[in-house]
Each structure stands twice: as C-alpha cells, then as structure tokens.
C-alpha positions in Angstrom: -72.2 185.0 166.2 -75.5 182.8 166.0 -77.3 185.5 163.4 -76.7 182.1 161.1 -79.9 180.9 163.2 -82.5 183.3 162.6 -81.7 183.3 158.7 -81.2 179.3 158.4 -84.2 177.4 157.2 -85.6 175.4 159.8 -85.2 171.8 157.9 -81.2 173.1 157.4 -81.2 173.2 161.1 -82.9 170.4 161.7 -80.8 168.4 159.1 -77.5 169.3 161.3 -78.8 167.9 164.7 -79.6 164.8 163.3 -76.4 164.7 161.5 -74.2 165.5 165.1 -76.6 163.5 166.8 -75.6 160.4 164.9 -72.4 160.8 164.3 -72.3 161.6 168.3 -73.8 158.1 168.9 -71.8 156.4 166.4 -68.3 157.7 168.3 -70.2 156.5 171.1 -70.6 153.2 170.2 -67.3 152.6 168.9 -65.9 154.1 171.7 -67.9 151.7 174.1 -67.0 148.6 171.9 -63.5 149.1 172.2 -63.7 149.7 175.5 -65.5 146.5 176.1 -62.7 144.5 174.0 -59.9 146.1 175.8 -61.4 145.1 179.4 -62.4 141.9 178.0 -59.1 141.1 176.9 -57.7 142.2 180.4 -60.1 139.9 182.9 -59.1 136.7 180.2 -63.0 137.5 178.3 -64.8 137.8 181.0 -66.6 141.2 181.4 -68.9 141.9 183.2 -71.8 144.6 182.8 -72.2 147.3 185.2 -75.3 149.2 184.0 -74.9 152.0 186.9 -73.3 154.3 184.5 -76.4 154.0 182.6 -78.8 154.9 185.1 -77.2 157.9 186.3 -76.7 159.3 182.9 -80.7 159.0 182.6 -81.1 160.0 185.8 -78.7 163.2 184.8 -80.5 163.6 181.5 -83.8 163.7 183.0 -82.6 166.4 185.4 -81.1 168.8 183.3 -84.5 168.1 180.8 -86.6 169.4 183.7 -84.0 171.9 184.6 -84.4 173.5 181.5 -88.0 173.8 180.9 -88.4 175.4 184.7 -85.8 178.0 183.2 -87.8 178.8 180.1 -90.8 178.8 182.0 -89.7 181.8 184.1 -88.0 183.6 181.8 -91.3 183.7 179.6 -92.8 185.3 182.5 
C-alpha cells in the first residue's frame, strides 16, 4: 500500500507534509477562534485563557518525539 513512497520524489513528499501540515493548522485555528467566540459569547465577553491545554500537548509532543527516536534506535540495532 505505501510502494507510492519508495518511487515518489522526495520534494513530492515533502511538498504534501507541508501542504497537510498547514492546512492542519489552519482547521486548527479556525476551530480554536470559533471556539473562543462561542465561549465568549456564553460568559457575556469575558473569556478567560487557560493555557494548561497547551502545556500538556507540548509536554505530550515532546514524549512521543523521544518515544520515537528510542524505537528507531533499537530497531537499528
């Protein structure tokens, strides 16, 4: 099923990550935004931030980055 991959020029490839990466972050923000209307609309405008979301997400990301490189590490071996 991924053949597609060891046939596809590498800047094709690359050209399609960046492409779902943005458009990933762009639903993202939108998403966020109308979140923030619809809760700001709820507490009469006054929303507050709560950045904990934010942290555990990096927190997550960073994890699963290290988590994967231990993996590739030992399967090279």
């Amino acid at each position: 099923m991924l053949e597609w991959l060891d046939t596809a020029p590498l800047y094709a490839i690359g050209l399609i990550l960046l492409a779902l990466m943005l458009s990933t972050a762009a639903c993202g923000f939108r998403l966020r935004r109308r979140l923030e209307l619809e809760s700001s609309t709820d507490t009469g405008g006054k929303w507050h931030h709560d950045y904990d979301g934010y942290v555990i997400s990096a927190v997550l990301g960073l994890l699963t980055l290290l988590l994967s490189f231990t993996f590739s590490l030992a399967i090279g071996r």
